[in-house]
C-alpha positions as CSV (number, residue, x, y, z in Angstrom):
1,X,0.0,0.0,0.0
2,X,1.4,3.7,-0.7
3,X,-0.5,6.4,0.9
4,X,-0.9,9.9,-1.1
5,X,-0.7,13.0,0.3
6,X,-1.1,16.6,-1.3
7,X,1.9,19.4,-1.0
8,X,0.0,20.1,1.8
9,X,0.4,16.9,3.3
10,X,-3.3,16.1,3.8
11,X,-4.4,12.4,3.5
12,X,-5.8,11.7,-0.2
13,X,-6.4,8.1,-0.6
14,X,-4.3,5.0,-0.2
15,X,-3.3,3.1,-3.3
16,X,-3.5,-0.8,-3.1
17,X,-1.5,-3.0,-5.4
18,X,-4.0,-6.3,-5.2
19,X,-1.8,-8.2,-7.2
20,X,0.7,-8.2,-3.7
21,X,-2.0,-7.3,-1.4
22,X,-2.1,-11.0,0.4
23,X,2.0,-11.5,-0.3
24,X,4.1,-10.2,2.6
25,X,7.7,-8.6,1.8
26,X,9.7,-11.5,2.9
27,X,7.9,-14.1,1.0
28,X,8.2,-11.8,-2.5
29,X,11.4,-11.1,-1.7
30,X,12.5,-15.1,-1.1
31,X,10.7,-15.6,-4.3
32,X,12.2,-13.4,-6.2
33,X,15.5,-14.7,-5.1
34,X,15.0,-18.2,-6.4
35,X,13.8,-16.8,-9.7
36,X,17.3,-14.3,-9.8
37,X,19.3,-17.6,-8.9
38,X,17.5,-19.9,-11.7
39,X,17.9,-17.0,-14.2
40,X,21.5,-16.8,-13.6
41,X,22.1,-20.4,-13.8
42,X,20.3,-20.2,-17.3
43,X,22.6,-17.5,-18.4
44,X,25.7,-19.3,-17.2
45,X,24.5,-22.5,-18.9
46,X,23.5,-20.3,-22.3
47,X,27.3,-18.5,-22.1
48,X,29.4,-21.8,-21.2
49,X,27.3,-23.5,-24.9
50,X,28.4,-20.1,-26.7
51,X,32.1,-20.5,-25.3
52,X,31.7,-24.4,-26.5
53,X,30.7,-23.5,-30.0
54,X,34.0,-23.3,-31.8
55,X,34.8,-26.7,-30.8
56,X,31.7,-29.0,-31.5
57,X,32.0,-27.0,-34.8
58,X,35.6,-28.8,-34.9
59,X,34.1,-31.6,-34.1
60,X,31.6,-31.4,-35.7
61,X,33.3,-30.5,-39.5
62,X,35.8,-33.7,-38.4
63,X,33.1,-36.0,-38.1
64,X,31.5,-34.9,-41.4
65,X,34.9,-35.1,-43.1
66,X,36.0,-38.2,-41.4
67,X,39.1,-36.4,-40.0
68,X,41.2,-38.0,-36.9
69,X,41.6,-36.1,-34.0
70,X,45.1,-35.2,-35.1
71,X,44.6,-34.5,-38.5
72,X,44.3,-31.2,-39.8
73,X,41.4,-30.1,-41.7
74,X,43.1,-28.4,-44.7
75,X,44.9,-31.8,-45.3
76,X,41.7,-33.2,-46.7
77,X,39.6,-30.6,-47.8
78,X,40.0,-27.0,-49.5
79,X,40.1,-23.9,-47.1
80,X,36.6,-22.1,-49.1
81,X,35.1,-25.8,-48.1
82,X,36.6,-25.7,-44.1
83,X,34.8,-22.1,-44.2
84,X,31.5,-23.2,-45.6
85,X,31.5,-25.9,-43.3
86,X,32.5,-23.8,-40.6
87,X,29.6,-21.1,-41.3
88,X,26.6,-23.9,-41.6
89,X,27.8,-25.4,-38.4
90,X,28.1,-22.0,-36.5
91,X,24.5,-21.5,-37.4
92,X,23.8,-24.9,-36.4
93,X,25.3,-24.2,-32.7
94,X,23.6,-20.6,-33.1
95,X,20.1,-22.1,-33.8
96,X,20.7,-23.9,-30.4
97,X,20.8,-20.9,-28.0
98,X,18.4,-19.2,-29.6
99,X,14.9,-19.3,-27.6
100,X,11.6,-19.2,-29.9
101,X,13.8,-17.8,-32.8
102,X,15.3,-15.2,-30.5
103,X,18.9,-15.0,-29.1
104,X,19.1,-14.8,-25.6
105,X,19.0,-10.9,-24.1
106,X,20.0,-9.4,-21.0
107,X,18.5,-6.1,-21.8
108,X,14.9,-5.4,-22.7
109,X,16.6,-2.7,-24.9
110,X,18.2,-5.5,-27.2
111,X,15.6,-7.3,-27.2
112,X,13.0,-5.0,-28.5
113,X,15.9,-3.5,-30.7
114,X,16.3,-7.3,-32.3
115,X,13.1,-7.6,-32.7
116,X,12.4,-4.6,-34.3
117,X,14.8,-5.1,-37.0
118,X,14.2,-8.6,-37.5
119,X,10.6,-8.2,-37.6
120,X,9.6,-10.4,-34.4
121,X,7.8,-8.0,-32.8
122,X,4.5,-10.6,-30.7
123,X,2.8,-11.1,-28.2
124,X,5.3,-11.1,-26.1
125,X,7.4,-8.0,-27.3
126,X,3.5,-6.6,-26.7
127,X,3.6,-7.3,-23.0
128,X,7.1,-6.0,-22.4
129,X,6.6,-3.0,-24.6
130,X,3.6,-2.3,-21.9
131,X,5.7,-3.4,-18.6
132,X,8.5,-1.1,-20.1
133,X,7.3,1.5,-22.4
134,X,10.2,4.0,-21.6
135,X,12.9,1.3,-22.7
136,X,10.7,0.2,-25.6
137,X,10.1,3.9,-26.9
138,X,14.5,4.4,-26.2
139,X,14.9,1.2,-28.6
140,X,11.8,2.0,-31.2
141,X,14.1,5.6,-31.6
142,X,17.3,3.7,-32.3
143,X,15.3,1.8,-34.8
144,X,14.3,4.4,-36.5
145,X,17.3,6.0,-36.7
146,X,19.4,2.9,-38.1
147,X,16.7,2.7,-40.5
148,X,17.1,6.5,-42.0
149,X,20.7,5.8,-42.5
C-alpha cells in the first residue's frame, strides 16, 4: 500500500496493489531470489554453450569429413570448403541458443531493438513493450534511426 498525500500533506487516498496485497515482503522477496538464482544459472549455462561452439563445430566438421583427431582439416579438404563448413555449423550451434527464434537478451533494450529489426515483434514483445514503455520507446528511436541511414 502507498498512501498519497497533497503538498499540503493532507491524506488523499491509499493506493493498493492487489496483485501483492495478500504477499508479505519477505515471501516476495525469497521468491524473487530463487527466480534471480535460476535465471543466472540459465545464463551461465547459455554462455558456457556459446564459449563451447567453436569446438563441437571442430568436431563437428571432423566427423563430417571423417578427420582424426590429429589430423588437420586443410589436409583433406579445400580452405573455401573448411569455411562453408564452418559457417553452416556455427549456425547450427547458433540455432541452439536461440529461444523461440530469438537469441538470448539481457536487456529489454536488445531485445526490443532485435526484434524490431528482424521483424519479431508478438505477443510477447506486446507485453514487455507495456511493462517497459520508456525502454521500448528508447529502442523504437534507435530503430528508427538505423533505419534513416
Amino acid at each position: 500500500s502507498i498512501y498519497i498525500y497533497d503538498l499540503e500533506m493532507n491524506y488523499l487516498f491509499t493506493a493498493v496493489n492487489h496483485e501483492y496485497e495478500n504477499v508479505s515482503r519477505s515471501s516476495y522477496l525469497q521468491a524473487t531470489k530463487k527466480f534471480d538464482k535460476k535465471l543466472r544459472k540459465t545464463i551461465r549455462a547459455l554462455e558456457e554453450l556459446r564459449a563451447e561452439a567453436p569446438d563441437r563445430m571442430l568436431d563437428l566438421i571432423r566427423s563430417e569429413t571423417g578427420l582424426g583427431a590429429e589430423e588437420r582439416i586443410d589436409d583433406k579438404m579445400s580452405v573455401d570448403a573448411a569455411q562453408e563448413m564452418a559457417e553452416s555449423m556455427k549456425q547450427t550451434v547458433e540455432a541452439e541458443v536461440r529461444i523461440n527464434g530469438r537469441p538470448t537478451f539481457t536487456k529489454f533494450y536488445d531485445r526490443f531493438l532485435w526484434d524490431l529489426e528482424n521483424g519479431m515483434v508478438d505477443a510477447s514483445t506486446t507485453k514487455l513493450k507495456e511493462k517497459y514503455p520508456d525502454v521500448w520507446e528508447m529502442a523504437y528511436k534507435e530503430y528508427e534511426r538505423r533505419k534513416a541511414s
